[in-house]
N, C-alpha and C positions, 0 to 999 in steps of 0.2 A: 180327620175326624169332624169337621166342620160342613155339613151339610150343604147344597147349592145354593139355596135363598139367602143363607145367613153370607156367603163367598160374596154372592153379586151385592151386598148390603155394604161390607165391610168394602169392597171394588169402589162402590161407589160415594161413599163415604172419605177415600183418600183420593178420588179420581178430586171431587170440592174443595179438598182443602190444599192440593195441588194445584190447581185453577186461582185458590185464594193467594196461593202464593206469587203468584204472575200478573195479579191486578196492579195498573198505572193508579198512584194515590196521588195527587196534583194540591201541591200546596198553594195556600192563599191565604192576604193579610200577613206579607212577612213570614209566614210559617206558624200564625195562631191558631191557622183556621185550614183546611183541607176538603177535597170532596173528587168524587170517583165519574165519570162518563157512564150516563143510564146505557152509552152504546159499546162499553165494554165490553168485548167477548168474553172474558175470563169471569165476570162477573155475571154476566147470564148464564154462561155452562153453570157457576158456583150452585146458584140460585136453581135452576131445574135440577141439578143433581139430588140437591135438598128437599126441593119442592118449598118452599119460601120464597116470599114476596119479594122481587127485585127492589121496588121503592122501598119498602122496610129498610132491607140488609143497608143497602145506597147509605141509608140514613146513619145507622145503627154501628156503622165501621169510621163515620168520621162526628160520631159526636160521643160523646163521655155520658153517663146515667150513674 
């Protein structure tokens, strides 16, 4: 009952947050402090799947707000 735009939406929506799950997080400063490789692949697929700013995300996954 789910129409095809809404399929490839929800596709791609879990295809990201499977990708988010496979990113390399590299700690630093003892483990107080953290940060991702801009040349992760899993974290570029995340990002184009989203359509969101790769430096953003980068930021935004290893700092607290």
């Amino acid at each position: 009952g789910v129409n095809e735009s809404h399929q490839m939406t929800i596709f791609r929506i879990i295809a990201a947050i499977l990708h988010l799950g496979n990113l390399e997080i590299e700690a630093e400063r003892d483990g107080e402090a953290c940060s991702i490789s801009s040349e992760d692949e899993h974290l570029n697929n995340f990002c184009s799947l989203l359509g969101v700013e790769l430096s953003q995300m980068q930021h935004w996954l290893c700092h607290r707000k």
